[in-house]
Chimera marker file (.cmm) of the C-alpha trace (Angstrom):
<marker_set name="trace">
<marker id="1" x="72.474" y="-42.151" z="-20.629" r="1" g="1" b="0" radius="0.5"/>
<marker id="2" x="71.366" y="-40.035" z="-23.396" r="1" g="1" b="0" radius="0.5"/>
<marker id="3" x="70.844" y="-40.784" z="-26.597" r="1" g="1" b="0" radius="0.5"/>
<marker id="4" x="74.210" y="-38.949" z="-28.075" r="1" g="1" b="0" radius="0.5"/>
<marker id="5" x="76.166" y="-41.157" z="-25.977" r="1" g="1" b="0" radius="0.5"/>
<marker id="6" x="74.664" y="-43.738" z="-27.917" r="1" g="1" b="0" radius="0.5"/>
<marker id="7" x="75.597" y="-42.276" z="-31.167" r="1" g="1" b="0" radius="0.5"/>
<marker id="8" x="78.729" y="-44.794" z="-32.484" r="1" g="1" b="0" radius="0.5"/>
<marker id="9" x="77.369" y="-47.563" z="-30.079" r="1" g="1" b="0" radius="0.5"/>
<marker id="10" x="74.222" y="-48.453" z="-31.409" r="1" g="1" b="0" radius="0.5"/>
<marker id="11" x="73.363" y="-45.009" z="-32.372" r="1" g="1" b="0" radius="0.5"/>
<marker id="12" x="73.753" y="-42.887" z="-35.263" r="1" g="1" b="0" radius="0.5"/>
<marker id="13" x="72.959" y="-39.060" z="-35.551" r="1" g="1" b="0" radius="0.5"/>
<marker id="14" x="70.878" y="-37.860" z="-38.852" r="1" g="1" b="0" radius="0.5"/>
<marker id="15" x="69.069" y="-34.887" z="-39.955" r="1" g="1" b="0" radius="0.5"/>
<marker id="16" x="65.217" y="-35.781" z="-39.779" r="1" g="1" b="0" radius="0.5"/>
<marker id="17" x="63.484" y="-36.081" z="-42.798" r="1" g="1" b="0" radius="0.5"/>
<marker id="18" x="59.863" y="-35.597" z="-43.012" r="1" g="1" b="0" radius="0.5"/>
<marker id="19" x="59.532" y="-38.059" z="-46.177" r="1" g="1" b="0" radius="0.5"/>
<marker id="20" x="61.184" y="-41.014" z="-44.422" r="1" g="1" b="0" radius="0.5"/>
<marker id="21" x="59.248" y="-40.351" z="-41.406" r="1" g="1" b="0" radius="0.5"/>
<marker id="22" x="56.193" y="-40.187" z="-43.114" r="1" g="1" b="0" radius="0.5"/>
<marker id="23" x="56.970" y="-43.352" z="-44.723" r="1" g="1" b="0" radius="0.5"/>
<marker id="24" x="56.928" y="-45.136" z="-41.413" r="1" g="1" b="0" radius="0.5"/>
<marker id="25" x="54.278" y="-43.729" z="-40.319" r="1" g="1" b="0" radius="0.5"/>
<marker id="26" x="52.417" y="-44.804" z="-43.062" r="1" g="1" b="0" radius="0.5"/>
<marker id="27" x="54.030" y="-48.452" z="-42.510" r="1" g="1" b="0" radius="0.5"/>
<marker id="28" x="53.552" y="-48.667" z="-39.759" r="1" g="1" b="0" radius="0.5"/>
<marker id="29" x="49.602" y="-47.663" z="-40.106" r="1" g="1" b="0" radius="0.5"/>
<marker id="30" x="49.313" y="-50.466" z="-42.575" r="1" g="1" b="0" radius="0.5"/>
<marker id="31" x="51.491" y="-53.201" z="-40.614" r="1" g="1" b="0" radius="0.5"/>
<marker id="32" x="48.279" y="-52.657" z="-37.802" r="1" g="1" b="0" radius="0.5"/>
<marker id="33" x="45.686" y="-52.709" z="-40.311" r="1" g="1" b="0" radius="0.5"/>
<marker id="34" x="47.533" y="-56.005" z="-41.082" r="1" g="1" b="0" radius="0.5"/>
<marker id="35" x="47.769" y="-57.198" z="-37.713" r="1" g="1" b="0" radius="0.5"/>
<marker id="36" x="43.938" y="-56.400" z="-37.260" r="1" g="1" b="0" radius="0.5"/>
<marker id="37" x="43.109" y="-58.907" z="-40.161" r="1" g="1" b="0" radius="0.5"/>
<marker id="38" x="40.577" y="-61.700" z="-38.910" r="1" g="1" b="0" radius="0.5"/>
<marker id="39" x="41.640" y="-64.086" z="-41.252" r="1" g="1" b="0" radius="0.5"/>
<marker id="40" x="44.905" y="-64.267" z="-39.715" r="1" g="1" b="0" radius="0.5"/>
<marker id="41" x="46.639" y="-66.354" z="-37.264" r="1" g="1" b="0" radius="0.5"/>
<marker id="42" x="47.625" y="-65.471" z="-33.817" r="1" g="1" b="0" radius="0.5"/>
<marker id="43" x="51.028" y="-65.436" z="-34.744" r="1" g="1" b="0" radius="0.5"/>
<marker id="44" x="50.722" y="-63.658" z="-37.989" r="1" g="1" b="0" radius="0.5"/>
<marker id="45" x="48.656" y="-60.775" z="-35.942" r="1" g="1" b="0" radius="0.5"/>
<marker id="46" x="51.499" y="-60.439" z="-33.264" r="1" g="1" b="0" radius="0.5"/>
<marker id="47" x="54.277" y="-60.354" z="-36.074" r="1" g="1" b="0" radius="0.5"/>
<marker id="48" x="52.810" y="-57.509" z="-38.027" r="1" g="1" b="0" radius="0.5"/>
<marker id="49" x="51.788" y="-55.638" z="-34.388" r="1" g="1" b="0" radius="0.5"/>
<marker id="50" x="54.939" y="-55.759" z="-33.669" r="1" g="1" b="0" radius="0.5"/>
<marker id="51" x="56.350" y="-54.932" z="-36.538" r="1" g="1" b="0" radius="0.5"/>
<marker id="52" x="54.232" y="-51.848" z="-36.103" r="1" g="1" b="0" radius="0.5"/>
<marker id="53" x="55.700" y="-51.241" z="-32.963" r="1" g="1" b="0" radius="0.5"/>
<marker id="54" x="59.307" y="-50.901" z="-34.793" r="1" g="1" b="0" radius="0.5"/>
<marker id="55" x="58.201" y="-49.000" z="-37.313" r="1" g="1" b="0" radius="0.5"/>
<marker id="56" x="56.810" y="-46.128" z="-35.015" r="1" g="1" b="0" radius="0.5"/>
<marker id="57" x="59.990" y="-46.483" z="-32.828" r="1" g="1" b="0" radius="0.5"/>
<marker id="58" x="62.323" y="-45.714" z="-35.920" r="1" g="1" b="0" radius="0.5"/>
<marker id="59" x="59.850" y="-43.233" z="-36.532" r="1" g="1" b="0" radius="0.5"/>
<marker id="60" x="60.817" y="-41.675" z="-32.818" r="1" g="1" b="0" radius="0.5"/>
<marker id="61" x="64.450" y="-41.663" z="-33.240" r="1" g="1" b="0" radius="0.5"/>
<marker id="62" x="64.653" y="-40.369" z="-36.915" r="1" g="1" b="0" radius="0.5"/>
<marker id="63" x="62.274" y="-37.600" z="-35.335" r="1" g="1" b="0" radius="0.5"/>
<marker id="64" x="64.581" y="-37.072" z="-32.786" r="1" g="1" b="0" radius="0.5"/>
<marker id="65" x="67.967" y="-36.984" z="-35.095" r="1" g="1" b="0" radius="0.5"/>
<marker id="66" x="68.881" y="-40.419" z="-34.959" r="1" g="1" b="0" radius="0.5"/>
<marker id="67" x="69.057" y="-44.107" z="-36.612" r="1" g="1" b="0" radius="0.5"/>
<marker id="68" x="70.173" y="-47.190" z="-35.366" r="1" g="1" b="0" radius="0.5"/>
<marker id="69" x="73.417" y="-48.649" z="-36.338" r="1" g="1" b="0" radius="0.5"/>
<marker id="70" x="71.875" y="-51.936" z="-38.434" r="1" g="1" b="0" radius="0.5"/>
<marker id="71" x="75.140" y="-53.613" z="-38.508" r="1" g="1" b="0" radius="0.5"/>
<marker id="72" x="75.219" y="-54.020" z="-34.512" r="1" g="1" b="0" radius="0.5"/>
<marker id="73" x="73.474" y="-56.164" z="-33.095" r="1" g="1" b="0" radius="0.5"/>
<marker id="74" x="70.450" y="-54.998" z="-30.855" r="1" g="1" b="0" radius="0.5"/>
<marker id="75" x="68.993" y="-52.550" z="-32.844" r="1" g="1" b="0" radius="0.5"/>
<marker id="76" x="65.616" y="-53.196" z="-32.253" r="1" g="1" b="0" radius="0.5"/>
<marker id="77" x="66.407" y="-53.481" z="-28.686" r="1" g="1" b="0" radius="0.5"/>
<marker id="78" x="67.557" y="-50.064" z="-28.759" r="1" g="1" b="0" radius="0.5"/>
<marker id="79" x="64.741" y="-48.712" z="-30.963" r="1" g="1" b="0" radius="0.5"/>
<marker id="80" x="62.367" y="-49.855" z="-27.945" r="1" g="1" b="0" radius="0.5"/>
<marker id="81" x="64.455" y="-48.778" z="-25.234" r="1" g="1" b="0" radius="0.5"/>
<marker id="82" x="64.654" y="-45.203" z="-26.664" r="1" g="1" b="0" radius="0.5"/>
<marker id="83" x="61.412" y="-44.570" z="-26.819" r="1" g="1" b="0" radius="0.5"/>
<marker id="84" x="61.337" y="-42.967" z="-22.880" r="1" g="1" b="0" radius="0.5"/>
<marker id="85" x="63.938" y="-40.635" z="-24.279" r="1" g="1" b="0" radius="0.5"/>
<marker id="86" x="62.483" y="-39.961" z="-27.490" r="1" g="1" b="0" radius="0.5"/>
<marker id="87" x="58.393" y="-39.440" z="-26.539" r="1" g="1" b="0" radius="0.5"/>
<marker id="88" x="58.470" y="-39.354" z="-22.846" r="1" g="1" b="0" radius="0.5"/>
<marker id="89" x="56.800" y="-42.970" z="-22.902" r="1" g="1" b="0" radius="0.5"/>
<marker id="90" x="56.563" y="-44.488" z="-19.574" r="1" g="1" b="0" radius="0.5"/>
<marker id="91" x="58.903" y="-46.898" z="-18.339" r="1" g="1" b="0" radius="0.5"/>
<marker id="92" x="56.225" y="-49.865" z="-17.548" r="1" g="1" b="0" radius="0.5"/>
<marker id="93" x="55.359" y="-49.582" z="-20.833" r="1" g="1" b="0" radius="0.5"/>
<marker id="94" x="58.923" y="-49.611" z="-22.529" r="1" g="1" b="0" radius="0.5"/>
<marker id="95" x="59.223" y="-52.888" z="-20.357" r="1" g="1" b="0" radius="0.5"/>
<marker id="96" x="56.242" y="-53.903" z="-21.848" r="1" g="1" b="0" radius="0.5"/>
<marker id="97" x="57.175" y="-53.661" z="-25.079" r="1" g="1" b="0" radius="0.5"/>
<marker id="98" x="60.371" y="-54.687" z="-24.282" r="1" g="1" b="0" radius="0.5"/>
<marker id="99" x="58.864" y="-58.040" z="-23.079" r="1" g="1" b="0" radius="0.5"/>
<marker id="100" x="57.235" y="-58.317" z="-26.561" r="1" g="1" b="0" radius="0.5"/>
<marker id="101" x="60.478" y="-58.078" z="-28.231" r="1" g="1" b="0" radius="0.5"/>
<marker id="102" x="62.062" y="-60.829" z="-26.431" r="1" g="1" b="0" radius="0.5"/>
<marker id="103" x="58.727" y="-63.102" z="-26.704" r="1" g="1" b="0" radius="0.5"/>
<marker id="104" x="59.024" y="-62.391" z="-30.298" r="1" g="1" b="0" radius="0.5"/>
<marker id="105" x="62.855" y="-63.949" z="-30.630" r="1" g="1" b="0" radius="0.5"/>
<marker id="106" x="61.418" y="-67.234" z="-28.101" r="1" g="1" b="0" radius="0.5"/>
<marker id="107" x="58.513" y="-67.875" z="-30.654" r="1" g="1" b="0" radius="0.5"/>
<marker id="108" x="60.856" y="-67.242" z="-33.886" r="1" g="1" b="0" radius="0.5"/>
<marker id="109" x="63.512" y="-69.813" z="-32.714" r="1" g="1" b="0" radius="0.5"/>
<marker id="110" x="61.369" y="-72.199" z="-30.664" r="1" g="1" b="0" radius="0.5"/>
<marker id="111" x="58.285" y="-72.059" z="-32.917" r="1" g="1" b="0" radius="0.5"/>
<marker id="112" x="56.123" y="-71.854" z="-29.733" r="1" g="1" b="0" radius="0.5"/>
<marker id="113" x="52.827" y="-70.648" z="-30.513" r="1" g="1" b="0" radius="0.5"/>
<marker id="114" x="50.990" y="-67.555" z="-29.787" r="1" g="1" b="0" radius="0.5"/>
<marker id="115" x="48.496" y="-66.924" z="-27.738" r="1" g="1" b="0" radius="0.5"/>
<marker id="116" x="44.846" y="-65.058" z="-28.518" r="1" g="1" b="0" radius="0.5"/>
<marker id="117" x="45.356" y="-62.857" z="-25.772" r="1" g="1" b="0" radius="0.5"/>
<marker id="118" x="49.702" y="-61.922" z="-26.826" r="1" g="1" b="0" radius="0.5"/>
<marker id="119" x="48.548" y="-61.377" z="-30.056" r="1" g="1" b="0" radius="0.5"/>
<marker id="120" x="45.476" y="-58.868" z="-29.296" r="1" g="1" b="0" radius="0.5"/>
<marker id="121" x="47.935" y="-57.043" z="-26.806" r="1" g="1" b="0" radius="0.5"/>
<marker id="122" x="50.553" y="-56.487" z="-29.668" r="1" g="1" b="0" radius="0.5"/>
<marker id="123" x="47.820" y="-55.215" z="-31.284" r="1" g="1" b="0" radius="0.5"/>
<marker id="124" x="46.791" y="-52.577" z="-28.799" r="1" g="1" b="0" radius="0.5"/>
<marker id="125" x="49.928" y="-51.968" z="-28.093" r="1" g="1" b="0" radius="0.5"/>
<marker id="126" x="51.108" y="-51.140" z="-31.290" r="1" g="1" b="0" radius="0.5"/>
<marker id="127" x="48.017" y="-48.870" z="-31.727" r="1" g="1" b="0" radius="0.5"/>
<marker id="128" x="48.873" y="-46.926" z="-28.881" r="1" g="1" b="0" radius="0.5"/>
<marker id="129" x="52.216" y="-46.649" z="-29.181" r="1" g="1" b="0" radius="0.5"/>
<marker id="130" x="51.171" y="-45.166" z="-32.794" r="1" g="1" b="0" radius="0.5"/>
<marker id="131" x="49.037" y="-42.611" z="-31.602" r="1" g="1" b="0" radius="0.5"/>
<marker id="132" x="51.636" y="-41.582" z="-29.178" r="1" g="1" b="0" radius="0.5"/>
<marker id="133" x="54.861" y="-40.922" z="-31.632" r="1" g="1" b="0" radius="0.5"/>
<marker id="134" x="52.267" y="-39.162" z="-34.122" r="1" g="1" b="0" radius="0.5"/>
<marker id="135" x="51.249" y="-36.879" z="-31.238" r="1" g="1" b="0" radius="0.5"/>
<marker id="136" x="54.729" y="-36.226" z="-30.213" r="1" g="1" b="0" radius="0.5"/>
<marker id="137" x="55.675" y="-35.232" z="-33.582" r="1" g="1" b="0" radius="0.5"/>
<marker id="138" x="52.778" y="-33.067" z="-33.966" r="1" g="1" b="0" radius="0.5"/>
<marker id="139" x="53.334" y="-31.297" z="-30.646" r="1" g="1" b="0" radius="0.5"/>
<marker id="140" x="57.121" y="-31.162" z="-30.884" r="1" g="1" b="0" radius="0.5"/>
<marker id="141" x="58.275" y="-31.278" z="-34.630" r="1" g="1" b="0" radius="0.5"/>
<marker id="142" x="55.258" y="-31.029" z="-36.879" r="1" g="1" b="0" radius="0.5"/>
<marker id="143" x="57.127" y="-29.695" z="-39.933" r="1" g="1" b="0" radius="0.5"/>
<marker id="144" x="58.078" y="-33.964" z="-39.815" r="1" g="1" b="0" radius="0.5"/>
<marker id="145" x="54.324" y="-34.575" z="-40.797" r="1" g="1" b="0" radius="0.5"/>
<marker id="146" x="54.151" y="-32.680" z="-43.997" r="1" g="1" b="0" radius="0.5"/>
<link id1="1" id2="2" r="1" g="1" b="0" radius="0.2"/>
<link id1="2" id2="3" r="1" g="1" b="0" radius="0.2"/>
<link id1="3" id2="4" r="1" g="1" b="0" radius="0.2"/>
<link id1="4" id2="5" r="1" g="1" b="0" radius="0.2"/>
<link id1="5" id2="6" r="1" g="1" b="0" radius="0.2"/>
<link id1="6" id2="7" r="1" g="1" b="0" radius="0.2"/>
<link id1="7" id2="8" r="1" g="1" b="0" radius="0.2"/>
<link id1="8" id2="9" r="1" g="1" b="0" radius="0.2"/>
<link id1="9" id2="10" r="1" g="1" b="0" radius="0.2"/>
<link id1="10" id2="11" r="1" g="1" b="0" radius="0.2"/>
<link id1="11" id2="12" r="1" g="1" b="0" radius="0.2"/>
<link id1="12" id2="13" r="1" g="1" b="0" radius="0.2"/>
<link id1="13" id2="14" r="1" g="1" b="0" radius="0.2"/>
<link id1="14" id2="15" r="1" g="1" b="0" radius="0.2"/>
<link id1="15" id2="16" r="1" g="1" b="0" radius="0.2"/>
<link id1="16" id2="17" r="1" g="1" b="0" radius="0.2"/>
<link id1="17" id2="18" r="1" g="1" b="0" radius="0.2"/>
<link id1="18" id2="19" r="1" g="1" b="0" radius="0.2"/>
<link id1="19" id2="20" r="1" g="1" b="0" radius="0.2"/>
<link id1="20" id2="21" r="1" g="1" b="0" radius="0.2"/>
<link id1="21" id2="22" r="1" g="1" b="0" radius="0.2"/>
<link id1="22" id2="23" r="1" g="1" b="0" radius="0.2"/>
<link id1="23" id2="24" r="1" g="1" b="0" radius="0.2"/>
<link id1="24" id2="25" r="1" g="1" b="0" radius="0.2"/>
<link id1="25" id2="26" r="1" g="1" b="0" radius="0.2"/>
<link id1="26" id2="27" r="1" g="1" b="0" radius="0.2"/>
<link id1="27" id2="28" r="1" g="1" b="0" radius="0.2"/>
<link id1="28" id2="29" r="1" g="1" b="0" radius="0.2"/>
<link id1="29" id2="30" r="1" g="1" b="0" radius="0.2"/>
<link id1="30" id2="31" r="1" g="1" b="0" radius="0.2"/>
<link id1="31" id2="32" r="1" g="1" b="0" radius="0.2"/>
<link id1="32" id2="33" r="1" g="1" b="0" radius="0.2"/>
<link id1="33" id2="34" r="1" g="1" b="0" radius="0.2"/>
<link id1="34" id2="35" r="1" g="1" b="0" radius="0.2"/>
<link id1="35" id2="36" r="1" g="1" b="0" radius="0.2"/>
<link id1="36" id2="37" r="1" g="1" b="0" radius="0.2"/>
<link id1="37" id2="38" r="1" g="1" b="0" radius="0.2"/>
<link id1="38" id2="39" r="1" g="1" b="0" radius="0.2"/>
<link id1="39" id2="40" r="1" g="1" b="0" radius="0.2"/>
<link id1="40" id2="41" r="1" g="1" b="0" radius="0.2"/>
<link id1="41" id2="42" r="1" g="1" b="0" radius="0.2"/>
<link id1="42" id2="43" r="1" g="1" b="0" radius="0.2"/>
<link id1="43" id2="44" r="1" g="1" b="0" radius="0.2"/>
<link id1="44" id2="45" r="1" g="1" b="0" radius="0.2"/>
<link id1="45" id2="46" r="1" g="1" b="0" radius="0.2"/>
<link id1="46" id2="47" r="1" g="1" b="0" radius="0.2"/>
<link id1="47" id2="48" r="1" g="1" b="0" radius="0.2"/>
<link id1="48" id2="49" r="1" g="1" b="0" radius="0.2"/>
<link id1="49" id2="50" r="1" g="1" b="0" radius="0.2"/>
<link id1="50" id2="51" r="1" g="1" b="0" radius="0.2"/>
<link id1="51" id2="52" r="1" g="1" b="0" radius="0.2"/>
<link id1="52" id2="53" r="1" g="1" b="0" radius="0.2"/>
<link id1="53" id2="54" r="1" g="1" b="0" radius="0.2"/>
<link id1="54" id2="55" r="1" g="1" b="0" radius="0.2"/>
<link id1="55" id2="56" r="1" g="1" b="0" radius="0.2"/>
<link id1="56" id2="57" r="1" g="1" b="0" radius="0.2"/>
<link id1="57" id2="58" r="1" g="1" b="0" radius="0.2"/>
<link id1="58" id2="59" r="1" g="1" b="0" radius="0.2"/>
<link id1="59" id2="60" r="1" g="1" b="0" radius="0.2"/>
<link id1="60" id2="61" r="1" g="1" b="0" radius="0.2"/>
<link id1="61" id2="62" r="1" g="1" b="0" radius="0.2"/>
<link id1="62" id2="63" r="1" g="1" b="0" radius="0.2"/>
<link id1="63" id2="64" r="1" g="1" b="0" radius="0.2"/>
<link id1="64" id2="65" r="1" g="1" b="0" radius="0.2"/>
<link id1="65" id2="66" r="1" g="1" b="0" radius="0.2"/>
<link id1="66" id2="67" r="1" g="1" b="0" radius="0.2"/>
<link id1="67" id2="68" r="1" g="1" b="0" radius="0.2"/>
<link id1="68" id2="69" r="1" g="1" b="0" radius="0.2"/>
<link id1="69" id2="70" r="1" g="1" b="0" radius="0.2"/>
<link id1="70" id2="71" r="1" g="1" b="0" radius="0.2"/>
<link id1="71" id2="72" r="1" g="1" b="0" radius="0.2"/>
<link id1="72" id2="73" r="1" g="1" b="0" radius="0.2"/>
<link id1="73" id2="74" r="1" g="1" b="0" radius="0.2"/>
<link id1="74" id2="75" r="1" g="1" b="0" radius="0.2"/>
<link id1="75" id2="76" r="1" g="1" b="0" radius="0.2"/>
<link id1="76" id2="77" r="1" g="1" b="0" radius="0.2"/>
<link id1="77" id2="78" r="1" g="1" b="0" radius="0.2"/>
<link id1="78" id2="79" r="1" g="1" b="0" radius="0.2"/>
<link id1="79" id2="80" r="1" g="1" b="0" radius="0.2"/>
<link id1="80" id2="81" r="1" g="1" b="0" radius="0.2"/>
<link id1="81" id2="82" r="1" g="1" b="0" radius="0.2"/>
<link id1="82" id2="83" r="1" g="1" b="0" radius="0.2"/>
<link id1="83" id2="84" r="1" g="1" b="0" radius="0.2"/>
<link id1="84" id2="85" r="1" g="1" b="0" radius="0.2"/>
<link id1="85" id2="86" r="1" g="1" b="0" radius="0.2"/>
<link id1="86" id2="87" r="1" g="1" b="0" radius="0.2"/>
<link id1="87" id2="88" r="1" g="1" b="0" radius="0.2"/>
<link id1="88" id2="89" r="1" g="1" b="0" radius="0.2"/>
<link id1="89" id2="90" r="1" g="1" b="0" radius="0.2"/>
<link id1="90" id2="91" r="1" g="1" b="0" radius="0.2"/>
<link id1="91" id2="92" r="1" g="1" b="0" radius="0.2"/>
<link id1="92" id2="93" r="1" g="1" b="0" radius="0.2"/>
<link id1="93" id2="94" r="1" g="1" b="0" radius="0.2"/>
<link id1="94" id2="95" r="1" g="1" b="0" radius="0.2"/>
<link id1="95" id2="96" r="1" g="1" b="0" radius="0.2"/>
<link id1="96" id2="97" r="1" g="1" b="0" radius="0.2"/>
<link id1="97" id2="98" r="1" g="1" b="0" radius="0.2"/>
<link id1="98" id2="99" r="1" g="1" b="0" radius="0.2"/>
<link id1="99" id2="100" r="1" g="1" b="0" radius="0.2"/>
<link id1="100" id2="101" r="1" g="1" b="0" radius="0.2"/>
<link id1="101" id2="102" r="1" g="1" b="0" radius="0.2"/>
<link id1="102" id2="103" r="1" g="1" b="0" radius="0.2"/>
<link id1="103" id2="104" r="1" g="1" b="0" radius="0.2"/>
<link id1="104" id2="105" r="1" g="1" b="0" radius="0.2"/>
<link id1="105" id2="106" r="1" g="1" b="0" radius="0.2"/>
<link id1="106" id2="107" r="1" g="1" b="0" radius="0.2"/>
<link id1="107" id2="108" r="1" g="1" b="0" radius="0.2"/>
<link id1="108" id2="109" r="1" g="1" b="0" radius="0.2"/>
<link id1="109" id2="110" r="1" g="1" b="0" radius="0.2"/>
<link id1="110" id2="111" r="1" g="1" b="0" radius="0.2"/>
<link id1="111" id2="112" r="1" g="1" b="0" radius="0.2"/>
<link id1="112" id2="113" r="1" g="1" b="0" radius="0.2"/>
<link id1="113" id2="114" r="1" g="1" b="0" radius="0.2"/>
<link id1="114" id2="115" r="1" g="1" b="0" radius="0.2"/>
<link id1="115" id2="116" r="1" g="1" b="0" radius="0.2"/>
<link id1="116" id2="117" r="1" g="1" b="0" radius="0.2"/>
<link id1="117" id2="118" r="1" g="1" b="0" radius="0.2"/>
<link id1="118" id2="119" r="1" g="1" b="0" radius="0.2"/>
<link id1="119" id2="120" r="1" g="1" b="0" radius="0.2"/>
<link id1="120" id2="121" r="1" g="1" b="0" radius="0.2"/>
<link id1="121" id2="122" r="1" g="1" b="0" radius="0.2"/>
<link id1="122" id2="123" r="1" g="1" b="0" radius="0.2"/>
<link id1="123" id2="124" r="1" g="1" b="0" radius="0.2"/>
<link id1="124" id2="125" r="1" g="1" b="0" radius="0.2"/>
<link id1="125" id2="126" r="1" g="1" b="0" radius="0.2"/>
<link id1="126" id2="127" r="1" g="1" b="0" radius="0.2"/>
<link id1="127" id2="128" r="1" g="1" b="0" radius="0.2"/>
<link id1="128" id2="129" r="1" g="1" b="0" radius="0.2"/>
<link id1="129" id2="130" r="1" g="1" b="0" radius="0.2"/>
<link id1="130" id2="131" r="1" g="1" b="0" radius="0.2"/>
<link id1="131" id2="132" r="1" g="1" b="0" radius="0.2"/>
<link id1="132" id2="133" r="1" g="1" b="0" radius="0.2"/>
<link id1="133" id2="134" r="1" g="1" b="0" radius="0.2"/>
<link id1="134" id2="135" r="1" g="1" b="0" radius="0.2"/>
<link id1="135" id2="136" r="1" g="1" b="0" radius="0.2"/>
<link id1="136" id2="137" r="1" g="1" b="0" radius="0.2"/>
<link id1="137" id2="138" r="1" g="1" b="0" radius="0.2"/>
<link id1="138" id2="139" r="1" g="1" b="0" radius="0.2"/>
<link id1="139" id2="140" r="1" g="1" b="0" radius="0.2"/>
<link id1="140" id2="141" r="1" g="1" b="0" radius="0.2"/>
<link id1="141" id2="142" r="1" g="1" b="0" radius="0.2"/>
<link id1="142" id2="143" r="1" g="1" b="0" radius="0.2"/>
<link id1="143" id2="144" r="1" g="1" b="0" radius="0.2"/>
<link id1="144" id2="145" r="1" g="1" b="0" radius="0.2"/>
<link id1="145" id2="146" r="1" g="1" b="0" radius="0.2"/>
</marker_set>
């Protein structure tokens, strides 16, 4: 499936714009500086690494012409399971990340703690999957970085 066939599912199409791009980029830099913070619990350091990983996912799509449709439900779902479409990432890793998502929605309605070793993968996952989107903007659309 590509990603127009998504557009009125969970999908809508949008002209790219380099300011709101930039702006999660630049979120999403800080939510991992965040994440990286000793001070912080192990759950505090997965939430903001993975709220860095959303951030450079909507970063992906909006590169790529598209948002998701907020109102449906799933959108971060989608956001995630994009990203093979939108940067060429690998599938093991979209699974990965995938996995993360659905951990995160277990620990946010069961409370269940997290551990050292979830939180400093978020982390390094989030970093990497950073580095990626910038260099697939730069490569492929760098007007989008100002």
């Amino acid at each position: 499936m590509t990603l127009s066939n998504l557009v009125g599912r969970t999908l809508e199409s949008i002209e790219p714009d380099a300011a709101s791009i930039q702006r999660l980029l630049e979120a999403a830099q800080a939510s991992l500086a965040d994440a990286q913070l000793p001070h912080l619990s192990s759950e505090g350091r997965f939430d903001m690494a993975y709220k860095a990983i959303m951030q450079a996912a909507n970063a992906a799509l909006q590169a790529n012409g598209f948002r998701t449709l907020t109102s449906k439900p799933g959108h971060h779902q989608t956001m995630i399971q994009t990203l093979p479409s939108t940067i060429g990432l690998d599938s093991a890793t979209m699974v990965l990340l995938d996995q993360m998502r659905k951990q995160r929605n277990v620990i946010d309605y069961s409370g269940d703690l997290v551990s050292e070793s979830l939180a400093a993968e978020a982390v390094r996952q989030a970093a990497a999957l950073q580095a990626l989107v910038r260099a697939w903007i730069r490569d492929h659309k760098p007007y989008l970085l100002g």
